[in-house]
C-alpha positions as a LaTeX table, in Angstrom:
\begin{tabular}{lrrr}
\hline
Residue & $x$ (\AA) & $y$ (\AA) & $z$ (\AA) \\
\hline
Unk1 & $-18.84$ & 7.22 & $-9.44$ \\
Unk2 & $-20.27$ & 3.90 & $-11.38$ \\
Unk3 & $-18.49$ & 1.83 & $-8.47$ \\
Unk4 & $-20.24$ & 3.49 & $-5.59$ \\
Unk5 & $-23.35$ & 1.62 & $-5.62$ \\
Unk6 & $-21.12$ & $-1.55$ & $-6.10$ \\
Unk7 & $-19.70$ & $-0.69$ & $-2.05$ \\
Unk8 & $-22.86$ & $-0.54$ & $-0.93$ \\
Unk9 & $-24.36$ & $-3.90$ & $-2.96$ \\
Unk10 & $-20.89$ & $-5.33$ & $-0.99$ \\
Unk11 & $-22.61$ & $-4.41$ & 2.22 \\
Unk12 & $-25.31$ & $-6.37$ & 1.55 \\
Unk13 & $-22.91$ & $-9.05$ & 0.71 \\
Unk14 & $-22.01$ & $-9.31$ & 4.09 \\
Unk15 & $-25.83$ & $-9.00$ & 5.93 \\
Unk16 & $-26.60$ & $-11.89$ & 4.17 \\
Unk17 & $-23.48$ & $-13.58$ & 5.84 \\
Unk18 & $-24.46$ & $-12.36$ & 8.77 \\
Unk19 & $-28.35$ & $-12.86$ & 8.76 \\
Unk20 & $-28.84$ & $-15.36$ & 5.93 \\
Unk21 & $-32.53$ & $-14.83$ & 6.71 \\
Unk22 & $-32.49$ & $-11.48$ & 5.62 \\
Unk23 & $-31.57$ & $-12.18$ & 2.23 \\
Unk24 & $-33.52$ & $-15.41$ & 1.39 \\
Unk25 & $-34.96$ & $-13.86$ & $-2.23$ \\
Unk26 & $-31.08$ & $-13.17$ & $-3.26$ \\
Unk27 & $-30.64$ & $-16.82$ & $-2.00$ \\
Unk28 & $-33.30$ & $-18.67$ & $-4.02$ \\
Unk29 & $-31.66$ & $-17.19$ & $-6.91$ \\
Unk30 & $-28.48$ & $-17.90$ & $-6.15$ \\
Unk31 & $-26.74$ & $-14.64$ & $-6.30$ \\
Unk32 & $-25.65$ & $-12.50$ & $-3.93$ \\
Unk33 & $-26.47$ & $-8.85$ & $-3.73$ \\
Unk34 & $-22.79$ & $-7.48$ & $-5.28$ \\
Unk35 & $-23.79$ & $-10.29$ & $-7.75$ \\
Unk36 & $-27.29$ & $-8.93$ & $-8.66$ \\
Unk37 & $-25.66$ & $-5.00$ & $-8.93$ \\
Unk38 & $-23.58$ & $-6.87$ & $-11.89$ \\
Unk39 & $-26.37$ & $-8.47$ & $-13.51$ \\
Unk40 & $-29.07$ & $-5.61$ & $-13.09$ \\
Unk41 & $-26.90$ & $-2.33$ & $-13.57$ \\
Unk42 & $-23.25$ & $-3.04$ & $-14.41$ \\
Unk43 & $-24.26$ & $-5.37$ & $-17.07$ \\
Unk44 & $-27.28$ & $-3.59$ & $-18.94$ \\
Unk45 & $-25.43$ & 0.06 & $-18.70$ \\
Unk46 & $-22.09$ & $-1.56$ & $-20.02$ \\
Unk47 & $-20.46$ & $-0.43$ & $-16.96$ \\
Unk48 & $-16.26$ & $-0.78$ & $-17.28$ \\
Unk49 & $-15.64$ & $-2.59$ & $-13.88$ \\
Unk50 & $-11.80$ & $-2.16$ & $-14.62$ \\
Unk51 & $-11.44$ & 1.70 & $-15.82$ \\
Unk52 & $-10.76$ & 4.21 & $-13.38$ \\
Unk53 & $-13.98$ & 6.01 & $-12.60$ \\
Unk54 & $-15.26$ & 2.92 & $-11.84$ \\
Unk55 & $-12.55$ & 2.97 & $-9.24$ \\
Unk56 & $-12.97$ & 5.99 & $-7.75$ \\
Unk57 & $-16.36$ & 5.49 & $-7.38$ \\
Unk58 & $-16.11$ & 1.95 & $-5.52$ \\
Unk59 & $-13.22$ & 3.71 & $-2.83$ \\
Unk60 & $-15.20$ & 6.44 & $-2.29$ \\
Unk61 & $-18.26$ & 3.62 & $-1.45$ \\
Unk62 & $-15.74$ & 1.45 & 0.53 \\
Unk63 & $-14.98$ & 4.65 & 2.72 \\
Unk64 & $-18.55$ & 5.24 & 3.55 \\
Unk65 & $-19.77$ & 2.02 & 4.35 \\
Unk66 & $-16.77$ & 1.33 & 6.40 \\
Unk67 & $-18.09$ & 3.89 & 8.47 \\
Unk68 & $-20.96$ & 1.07 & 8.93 \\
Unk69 & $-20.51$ & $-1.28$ & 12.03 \\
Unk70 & $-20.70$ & $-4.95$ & 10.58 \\
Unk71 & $-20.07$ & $-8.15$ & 12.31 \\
Unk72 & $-17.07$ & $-10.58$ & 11.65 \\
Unk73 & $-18.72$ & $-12.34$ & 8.20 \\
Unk74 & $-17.43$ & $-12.59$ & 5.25 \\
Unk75 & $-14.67$ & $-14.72$ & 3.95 \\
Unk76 & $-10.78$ & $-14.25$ & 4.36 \\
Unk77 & $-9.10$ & $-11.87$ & 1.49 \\
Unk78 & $-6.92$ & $-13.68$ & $-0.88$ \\
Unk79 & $-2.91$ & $-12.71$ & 0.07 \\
Unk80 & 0.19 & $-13.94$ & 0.32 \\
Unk81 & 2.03 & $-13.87$ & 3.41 \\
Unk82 & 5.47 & $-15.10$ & 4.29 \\
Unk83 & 8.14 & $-14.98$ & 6.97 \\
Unk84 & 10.40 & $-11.95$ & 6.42 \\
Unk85 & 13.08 & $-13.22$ & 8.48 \\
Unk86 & 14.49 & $-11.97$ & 11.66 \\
Unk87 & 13.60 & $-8.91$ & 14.08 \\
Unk88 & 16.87 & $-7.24$ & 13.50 \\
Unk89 & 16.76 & $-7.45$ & 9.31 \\
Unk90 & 17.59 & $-3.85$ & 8.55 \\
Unk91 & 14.27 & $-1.94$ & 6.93 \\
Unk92 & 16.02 & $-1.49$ & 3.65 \\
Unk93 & 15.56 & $-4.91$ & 3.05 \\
Unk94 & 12.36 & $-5.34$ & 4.79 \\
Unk95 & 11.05 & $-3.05$ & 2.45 \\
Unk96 & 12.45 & $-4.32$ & $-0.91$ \\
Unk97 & 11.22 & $-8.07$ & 0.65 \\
Unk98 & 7.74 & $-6.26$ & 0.98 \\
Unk99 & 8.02 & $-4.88$ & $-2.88$ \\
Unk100 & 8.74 & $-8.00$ & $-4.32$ \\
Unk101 & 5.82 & $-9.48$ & $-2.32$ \\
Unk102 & 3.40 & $-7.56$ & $-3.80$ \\
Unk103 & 4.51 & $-7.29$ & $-6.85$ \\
Unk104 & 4.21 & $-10.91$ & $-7.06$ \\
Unk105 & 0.56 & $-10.71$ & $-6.15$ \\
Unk106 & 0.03 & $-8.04$ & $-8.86$ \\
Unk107 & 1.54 & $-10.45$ & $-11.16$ \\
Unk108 & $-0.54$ & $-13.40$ & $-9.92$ \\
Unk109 & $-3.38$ & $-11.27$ & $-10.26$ \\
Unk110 & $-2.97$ & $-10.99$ & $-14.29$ \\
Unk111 & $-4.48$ & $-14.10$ & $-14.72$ \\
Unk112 & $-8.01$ & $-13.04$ & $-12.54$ \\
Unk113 & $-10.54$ & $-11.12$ & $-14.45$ \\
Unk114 & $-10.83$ & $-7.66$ & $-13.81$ \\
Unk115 & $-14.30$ & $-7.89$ & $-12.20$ \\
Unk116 & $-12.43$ & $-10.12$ & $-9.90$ \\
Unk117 & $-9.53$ & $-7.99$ & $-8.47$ \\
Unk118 & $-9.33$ & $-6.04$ & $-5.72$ \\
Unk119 & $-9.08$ & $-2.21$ & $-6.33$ \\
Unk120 & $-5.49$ & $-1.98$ & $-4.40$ \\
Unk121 & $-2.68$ & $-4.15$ & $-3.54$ \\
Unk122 & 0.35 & $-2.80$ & $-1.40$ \\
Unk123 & 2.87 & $-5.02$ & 0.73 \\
Unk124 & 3.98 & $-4.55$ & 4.42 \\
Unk125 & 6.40 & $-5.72$ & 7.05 \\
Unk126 & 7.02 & $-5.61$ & 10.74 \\
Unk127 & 9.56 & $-4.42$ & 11.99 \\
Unk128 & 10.10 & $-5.78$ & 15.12 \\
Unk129 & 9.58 & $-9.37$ & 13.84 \\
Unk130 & 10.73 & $-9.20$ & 10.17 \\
Unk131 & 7.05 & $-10.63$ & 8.86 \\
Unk132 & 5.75 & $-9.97$ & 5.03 \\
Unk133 & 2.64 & $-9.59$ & 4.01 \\
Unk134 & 0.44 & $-8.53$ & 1.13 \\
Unk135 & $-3.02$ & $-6.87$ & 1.76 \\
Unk136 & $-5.42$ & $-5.85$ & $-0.70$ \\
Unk137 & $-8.79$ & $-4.04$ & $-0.35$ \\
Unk138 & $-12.16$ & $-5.54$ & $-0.24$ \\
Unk139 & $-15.79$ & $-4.10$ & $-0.46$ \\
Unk140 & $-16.64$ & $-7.30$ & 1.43 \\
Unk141 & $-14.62$ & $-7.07$ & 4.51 \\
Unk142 & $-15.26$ & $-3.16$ & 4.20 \\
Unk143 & $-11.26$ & $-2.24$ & 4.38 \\
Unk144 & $-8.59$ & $-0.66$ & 2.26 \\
Unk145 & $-5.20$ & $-2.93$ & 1.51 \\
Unk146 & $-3.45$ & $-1.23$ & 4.60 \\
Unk147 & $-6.31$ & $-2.63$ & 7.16 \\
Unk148 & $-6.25$ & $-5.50$ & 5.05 \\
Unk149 & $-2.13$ & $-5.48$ & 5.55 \\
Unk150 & $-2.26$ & $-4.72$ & 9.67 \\
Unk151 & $-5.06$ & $-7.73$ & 10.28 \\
Unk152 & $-3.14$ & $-10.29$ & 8.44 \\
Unk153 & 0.03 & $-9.45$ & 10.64 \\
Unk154 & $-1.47$ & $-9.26$ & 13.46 \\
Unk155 & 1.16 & $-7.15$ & 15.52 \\
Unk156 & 1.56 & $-3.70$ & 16.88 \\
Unk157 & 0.52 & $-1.54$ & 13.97 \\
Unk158 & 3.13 & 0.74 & 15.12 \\
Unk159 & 5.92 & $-1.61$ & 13.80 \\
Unk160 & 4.41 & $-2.26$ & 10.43 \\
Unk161 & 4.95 & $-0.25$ & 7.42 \\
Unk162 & 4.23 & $-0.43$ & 3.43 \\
Unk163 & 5.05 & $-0.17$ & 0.02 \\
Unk164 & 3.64 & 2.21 & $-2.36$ \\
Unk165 & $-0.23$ & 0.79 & $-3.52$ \\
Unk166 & $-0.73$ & $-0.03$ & $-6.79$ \\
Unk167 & $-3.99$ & $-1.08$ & $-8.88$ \\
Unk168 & $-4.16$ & $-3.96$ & $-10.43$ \\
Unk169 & $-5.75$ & $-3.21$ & $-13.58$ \\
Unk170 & $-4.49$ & $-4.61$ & $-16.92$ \\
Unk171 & $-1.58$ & $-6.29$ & $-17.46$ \\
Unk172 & 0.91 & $-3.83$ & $-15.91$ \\
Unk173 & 2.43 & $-1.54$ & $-16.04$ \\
Unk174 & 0.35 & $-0.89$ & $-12.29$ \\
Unk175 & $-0.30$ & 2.48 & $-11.48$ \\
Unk176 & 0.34 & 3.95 & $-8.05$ \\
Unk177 & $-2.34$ & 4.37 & $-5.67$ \\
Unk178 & $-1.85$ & 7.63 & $-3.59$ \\
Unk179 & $-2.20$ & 7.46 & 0.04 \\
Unk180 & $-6.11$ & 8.05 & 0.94 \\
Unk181 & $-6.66$ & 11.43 & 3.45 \\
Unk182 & $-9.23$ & 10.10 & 4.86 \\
Unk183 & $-8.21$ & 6.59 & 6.52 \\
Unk184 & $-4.91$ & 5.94 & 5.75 \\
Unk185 & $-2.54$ & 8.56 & 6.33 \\
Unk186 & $-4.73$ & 9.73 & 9.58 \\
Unk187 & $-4.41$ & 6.37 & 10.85 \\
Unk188 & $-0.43$ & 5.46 & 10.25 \\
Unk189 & 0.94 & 8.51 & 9.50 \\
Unk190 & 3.27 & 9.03 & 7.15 \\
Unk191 & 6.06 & 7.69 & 8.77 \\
Unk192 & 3.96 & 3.97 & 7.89 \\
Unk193 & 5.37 & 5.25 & 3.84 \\
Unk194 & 9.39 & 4.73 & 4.15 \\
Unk195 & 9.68 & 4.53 & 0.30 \\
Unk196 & 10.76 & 8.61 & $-0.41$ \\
Unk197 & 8.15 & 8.22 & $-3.68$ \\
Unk198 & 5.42 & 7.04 & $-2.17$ \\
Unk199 & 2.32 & 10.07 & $-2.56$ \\
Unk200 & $-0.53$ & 11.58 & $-0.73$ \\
Unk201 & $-4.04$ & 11.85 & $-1.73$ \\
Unk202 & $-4.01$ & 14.90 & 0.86 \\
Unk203 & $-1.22$ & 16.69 & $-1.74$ \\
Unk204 & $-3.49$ & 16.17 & $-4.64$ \\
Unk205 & $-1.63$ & 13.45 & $-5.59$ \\
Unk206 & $-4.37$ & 11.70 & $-8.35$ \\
Unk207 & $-4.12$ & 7.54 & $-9.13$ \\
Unk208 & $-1.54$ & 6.82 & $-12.16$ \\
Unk209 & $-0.87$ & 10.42 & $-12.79$ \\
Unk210 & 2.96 & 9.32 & $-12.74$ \\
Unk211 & 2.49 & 8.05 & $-16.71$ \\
Unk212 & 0.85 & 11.48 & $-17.51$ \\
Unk213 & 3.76 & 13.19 & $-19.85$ \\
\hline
\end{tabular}
């Protein structure tokens, strides 16, 4: 659970957006409070901000303080969004458009330090208007890659749907990212998961456990 306290250090990432007065100390130093976490307990305790447990530990924080109501700070999440083409593409395509998208981003990310990428990455469409995006989860904005996915659109999130998640840890290959039970599959259903290999966190599906032998 090393990441957990790294969700909540997030949160206070985003008071001091909010209230800058609140966080003036942080300020004179010039670091924010996900920044100080780093310095004062990742760094001394040689924490791995890019192995798994760390992971866990930082969704399981990002659930919890989403619960949290926060104001609209913070800055927009990196992504790449582009037009899918029109309303009556067939979802087949939509879907392998939305695949390439974010694998692109996964690629992209390669060249960002670990401590810099987001835990998940998965793509989306609409399917009424053929759009593409690529949404990725964020301790700052307190959402998972779906959210992430749904705001950028901007439509009906009853016409979008997504690609399996992946991490972006290493240089590939990614490892899938089960749907979460708590937010995710509540929220969309499973309908949102066209591709037939997509998992559920709510079958016991675990993170990369498709390379186990």
């Amino acid at each position: 659970m090393a990441g957990f306290g790294a969700a909540f250090a997030g949160l206070g990432d985003s008071t001091c957006l909010v209230n800058p007065f609140s966080c003036l100390a942080e300020q004179d130093a010039g670091l924010l409070p996900s920044q100080l976490y780093q310095k004062s307990v990742n760094d001394p305790l040689h924490i791995d901000t890019s192995s798994d447990e760390y992971y866990v530990g930082l969704d399981v924080g990002i659930f919890v303080t989403s619960l949290a109501p926060v104001g609209e700070a913070g800055s927009a999440v990196a992504e790449e969004a582009t037009a899918g083409g029109a309303a009556d593409t067939d979802e087949e395509t939509l879907l392998a458009r939305a695949n390439a998208a974010r694998d692109s981003e996964l690629q992209r990310l390669t060249g960002v330090r670990s401590a810099d990428r987001p835990a998940t990455i998965v793509g989306a469409y609409n399917a009424s208007t053929g759009n593409v995006v690529v949404g990725q989860s964020s301790k700052e904005l307190l959402e998972c890659a779906e959210a992430c996915a749904v705001r950028l659109d901007g439509g009906d999130p009853a016409d979008i749907f997504f690609t399996r998640a992946a991490r972006p840890r290493g240089a590939g290959p990614f490892p899938d990212v089960p749907v979460c039970a708590d937010f995710c599959e509540p929220a969309y259903g499973r309908s949102a998961f066209p591709d037939p290999a997509t998992r559920f966190a709510s079958d016991g599906a675990l993170v990369g456990e498709e390379f186990l032998p």
